[in-house]
Backbone as numpy.savetxt, mean C-alpha at the origin, in Angstrom:
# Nx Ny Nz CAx CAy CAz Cx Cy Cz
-14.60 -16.96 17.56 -13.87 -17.39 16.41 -12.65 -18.17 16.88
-12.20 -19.39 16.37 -11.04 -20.01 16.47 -10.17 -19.44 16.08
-8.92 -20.08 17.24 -7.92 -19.36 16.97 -7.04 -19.95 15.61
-7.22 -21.02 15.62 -6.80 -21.71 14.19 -7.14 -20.90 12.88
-8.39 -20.70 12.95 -8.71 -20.02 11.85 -8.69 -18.38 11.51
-8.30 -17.88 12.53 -7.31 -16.61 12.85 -5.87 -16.56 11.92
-5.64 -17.56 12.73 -4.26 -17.78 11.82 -4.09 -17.95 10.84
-5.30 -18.65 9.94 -5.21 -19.06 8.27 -5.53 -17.88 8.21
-6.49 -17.12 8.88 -6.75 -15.68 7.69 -5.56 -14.59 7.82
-4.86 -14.89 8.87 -3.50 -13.64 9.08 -2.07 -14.27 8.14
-2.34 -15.42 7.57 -1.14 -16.47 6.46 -2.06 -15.61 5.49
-3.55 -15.59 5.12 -3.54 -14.89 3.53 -3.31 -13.66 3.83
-3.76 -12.49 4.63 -3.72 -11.80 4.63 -1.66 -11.05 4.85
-1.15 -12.19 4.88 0.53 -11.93 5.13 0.78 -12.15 3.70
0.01 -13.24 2.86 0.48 -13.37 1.49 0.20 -12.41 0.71
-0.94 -11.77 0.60 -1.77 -10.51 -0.24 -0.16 -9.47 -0.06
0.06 -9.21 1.31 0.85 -7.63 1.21 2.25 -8.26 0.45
2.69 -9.92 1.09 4.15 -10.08 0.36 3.82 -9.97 -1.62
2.68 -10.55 -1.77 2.42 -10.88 -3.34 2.65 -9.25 -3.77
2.12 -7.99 -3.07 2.09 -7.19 -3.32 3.20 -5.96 -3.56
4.07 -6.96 -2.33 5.32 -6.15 -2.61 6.62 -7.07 -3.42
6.45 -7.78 -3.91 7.07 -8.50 -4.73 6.82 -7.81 -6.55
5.31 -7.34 -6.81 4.81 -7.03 -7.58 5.40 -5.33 -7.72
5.54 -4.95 -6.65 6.39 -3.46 -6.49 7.97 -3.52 -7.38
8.51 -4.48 -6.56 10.10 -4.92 -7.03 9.67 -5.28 -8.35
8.88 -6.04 -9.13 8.77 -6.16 -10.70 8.82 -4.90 -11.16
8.01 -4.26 -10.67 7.57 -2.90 -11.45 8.92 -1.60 -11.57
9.62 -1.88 -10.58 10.79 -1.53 -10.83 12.09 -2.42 -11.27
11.81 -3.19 -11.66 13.09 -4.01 -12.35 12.46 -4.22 -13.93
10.84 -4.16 -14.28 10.24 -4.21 -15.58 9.42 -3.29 -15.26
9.55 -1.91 -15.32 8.57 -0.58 -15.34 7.91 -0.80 -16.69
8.02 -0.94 -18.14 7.56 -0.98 -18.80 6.35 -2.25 -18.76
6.36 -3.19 -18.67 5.61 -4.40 -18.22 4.72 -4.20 -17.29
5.11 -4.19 -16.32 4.16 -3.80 -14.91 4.12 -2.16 -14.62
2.83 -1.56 -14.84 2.72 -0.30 -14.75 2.62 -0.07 -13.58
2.50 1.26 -13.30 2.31 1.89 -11.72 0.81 1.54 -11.69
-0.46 1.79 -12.65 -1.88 1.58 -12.15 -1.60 0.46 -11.73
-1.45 -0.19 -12.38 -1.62 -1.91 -11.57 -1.04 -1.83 -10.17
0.10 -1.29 -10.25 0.67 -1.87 -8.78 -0.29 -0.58 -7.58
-0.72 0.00 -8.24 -1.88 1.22 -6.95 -2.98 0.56 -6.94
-3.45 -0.09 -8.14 -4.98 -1.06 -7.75 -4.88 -2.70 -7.34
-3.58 -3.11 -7.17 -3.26 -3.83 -6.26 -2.83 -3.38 -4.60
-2.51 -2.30 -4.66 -1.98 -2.24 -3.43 -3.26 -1.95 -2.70
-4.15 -1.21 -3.37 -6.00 -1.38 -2.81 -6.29 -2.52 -2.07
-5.97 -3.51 -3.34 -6.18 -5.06 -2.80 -5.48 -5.53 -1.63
-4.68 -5.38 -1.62 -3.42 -5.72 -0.66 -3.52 -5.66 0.69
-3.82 -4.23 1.02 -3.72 -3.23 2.15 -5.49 -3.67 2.55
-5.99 -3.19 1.76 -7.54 -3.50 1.71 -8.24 -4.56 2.62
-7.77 -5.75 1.52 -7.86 -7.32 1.78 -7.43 -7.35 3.62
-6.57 -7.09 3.44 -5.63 -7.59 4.87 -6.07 -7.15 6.11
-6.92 -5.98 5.61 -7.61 -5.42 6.49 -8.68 -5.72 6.89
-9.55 -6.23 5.94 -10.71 -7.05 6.11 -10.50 -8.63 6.52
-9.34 -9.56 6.30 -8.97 -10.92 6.59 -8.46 -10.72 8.24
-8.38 -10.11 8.23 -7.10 -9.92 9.38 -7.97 -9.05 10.85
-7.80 -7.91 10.11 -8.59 -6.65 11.06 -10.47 -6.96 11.51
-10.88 -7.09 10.57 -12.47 -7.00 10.98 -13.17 -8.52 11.48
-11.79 -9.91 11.21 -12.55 -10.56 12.30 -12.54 -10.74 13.68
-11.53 -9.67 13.87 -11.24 -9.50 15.01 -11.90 -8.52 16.15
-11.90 -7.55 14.66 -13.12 -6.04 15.64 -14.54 -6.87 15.58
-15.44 -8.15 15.39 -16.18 -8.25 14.91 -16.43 -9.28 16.46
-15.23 -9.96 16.63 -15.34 -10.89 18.00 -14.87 -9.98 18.67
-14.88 -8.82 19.18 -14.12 -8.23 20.19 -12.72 -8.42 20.75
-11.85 -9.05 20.19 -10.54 -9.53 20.30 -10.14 -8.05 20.26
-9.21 -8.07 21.67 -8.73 -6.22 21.63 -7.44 -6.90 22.40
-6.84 -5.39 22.44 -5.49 -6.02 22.96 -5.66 -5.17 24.67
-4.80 -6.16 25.20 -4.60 -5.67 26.97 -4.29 -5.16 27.62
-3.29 -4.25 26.30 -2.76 -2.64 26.86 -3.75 -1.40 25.94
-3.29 -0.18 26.70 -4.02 0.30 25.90 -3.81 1.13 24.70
-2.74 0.51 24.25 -2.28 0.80 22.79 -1.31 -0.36 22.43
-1.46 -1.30 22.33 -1.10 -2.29 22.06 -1.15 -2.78 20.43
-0.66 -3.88 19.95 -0.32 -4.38 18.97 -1.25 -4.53 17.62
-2.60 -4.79 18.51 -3.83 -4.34 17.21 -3.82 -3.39 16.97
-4.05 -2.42 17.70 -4.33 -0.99 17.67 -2.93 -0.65 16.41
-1.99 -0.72 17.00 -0.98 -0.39 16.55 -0.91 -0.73 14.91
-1.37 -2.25 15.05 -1.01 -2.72 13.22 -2.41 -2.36 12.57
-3.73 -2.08 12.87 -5.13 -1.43 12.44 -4.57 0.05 12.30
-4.16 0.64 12.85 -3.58 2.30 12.48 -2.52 1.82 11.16
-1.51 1.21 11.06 -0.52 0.98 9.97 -1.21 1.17 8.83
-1.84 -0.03 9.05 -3.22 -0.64 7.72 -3.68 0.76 7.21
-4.40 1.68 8.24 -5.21 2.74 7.85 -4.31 3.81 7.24
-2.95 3.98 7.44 -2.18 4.95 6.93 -1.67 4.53 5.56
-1.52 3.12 5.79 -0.84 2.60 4.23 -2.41 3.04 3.42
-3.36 2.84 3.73 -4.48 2.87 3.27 -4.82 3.95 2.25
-4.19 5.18 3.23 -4.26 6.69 3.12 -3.63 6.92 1.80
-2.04 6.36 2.08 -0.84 6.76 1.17 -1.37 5.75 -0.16
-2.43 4.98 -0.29 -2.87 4.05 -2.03 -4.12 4.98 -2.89
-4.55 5.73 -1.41 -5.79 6.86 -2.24 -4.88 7.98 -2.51
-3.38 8.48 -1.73 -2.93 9.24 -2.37 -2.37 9.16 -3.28
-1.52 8.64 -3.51 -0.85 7.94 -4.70 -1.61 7.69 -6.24
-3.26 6.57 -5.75 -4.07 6.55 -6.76 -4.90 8.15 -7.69
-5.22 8.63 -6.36 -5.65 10.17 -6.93 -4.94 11.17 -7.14
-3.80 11.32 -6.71 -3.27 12.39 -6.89 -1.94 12.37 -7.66
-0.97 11.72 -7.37 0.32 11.46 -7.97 0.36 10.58 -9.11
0.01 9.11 -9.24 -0.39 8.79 -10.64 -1.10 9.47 -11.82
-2.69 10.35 -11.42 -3.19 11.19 -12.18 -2.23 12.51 -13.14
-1.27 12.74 -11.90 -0.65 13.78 -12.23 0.75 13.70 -13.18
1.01 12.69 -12.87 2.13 11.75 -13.87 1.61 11.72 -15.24
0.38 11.02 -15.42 0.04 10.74 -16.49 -0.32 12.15 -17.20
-0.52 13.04 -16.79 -1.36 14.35 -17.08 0.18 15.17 -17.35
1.03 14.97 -17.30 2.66 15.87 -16.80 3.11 14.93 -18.78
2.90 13.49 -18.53 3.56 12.72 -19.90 2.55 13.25 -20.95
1.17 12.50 -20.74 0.51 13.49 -21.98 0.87 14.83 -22.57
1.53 15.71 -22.06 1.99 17.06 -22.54 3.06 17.14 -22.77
4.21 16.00 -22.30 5.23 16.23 -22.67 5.03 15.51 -24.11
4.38 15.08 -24.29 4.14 13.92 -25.62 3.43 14.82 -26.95
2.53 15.35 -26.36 1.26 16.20 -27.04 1.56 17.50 -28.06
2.32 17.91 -26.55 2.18 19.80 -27.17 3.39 19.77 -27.50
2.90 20.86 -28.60 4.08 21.72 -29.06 4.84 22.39 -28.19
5.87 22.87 -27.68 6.30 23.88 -27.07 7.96 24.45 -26.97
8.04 25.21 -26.85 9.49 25.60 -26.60 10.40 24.96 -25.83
12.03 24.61 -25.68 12.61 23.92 -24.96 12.78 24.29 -23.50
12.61 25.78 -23.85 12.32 25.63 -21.79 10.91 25.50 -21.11
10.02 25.68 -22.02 8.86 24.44 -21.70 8.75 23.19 -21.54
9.32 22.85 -22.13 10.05 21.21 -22.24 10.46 20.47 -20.87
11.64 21.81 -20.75 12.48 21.07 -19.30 12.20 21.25 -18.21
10.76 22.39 -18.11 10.01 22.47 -16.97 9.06 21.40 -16.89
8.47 20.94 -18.21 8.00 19.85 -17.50 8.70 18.67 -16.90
10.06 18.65 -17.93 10.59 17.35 -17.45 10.92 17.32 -15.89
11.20 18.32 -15.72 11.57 18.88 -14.16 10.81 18.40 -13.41
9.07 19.13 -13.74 8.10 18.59 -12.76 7.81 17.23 -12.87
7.53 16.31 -14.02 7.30 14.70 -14.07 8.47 14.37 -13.04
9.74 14.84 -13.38 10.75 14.19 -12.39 10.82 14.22 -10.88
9.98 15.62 -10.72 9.89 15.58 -8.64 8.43 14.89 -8.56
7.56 14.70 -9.65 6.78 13.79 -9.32 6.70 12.38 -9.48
7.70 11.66 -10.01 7.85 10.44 -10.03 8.91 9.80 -8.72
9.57 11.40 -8.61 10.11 10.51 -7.21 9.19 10.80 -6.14
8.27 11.71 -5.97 7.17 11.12 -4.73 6.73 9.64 -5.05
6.24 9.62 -6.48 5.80 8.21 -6.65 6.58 7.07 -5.86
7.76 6.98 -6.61 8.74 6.38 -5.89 8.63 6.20 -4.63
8.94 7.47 -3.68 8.81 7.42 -1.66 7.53 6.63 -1.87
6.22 7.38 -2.78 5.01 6.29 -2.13 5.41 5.12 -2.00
6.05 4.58 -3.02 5.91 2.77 -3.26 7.32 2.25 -2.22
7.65 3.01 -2.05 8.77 2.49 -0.82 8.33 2.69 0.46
7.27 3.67 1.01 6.83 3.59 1.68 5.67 2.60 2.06
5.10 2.54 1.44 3.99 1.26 1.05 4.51 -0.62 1.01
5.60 -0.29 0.97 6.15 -1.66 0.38 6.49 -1.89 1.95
7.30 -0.94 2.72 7.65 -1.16 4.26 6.41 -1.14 4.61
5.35 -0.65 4.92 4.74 -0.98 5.63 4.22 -1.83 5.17
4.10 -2.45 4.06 3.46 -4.06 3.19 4.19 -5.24 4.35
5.20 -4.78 4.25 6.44 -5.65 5.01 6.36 -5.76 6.41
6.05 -4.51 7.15 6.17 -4.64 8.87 4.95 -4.84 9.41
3.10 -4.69 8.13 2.25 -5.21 8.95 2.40 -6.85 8.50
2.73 -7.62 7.64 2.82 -8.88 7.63 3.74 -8.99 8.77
4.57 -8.77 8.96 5.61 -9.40 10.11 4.87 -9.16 11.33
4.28 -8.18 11.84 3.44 -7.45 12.83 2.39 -8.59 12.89
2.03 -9.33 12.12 0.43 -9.83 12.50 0.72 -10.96 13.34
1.91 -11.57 13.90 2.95 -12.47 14.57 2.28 -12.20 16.04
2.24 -10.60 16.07 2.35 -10.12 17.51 0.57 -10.17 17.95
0.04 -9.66 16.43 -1.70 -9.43 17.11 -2.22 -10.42 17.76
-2.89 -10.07 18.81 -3.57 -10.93 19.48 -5.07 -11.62 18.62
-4.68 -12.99 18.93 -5.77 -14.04 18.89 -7.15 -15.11 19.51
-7.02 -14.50 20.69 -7.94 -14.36 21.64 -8.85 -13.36 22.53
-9.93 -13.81 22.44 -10.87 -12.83 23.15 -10.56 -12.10 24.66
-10.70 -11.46 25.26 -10.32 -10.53 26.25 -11.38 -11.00 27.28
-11.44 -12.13 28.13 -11.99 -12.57 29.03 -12.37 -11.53 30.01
């Protein structure tokens, strides 16, 4: 594979995570507008994409790096953890948000029922939160990171 064309796919795959974390910063400056699903089934895309533009044409030509934990390795593990933290986020903490508001909305209940839930939506929206700040840095340090991956085959 050319190295030219390495490089166009590591420019989209740098645009996907910036588009993605730009779309983060909306969602917190217009939370009502831009929901959290969107920004978790983009960040699928994002993390996803970049991984496949970026990562698999590389595992595919054998392009490895010359140490033995070096800079692919290094930004292919990132990828796979941000990866981790969009299925957690998608399955577990969004689900649970929405499932925490439905009841605060729904049921009847007493006021210290009330403020236990509000309690719990509230330590669960700030995991939400760490997710998407966590996600957004690493949106950020594997685009900057793909600078370093190697673009040539290992003679």
């Amino acid at each position: 594979m050319k190295e030219k064309l390495l490089v166009q796919l590591d420019i989209a795959s740098a645009s996907l995570m910036l588009m993605w974390v730009l779309l983060v910063i909306l969602h917190f400056l217009f939370g009502q507008v831009v929901n959290i699903k969107a920004v978790d089934a983009t960040a699928w895309i994002a993390f996803g994409g970049s991984l496949l533009l970026s990562g698999l044409p590389r595992w595919l030509n054998d392009i490895v790096d010359k140490e033995i934990i070096g800079p692919f390795r290094v930004w292919f593990a990132a990828c796979t953890v941000a990866l981790i933290f969009c299925m957690t986020s998608s399955f577990v903490v969004t689900p649970k948000m929405a499932e925490l508001q439905t009841l605060l909305v729904t049921e009847q209940m007493n006021e210290q029922q009330k403020d236990k839930l509000k309690k719990n939506y509230s330590k669960v929206n700030s995991v939400n939160i760490q997710f998407l700040c966590i996600r957004a840095i690493f949106a950020l340090g594997l685009s900057l990171g793909l600078k370093r991956v190697p673009r040539v085959a290992k003679i």
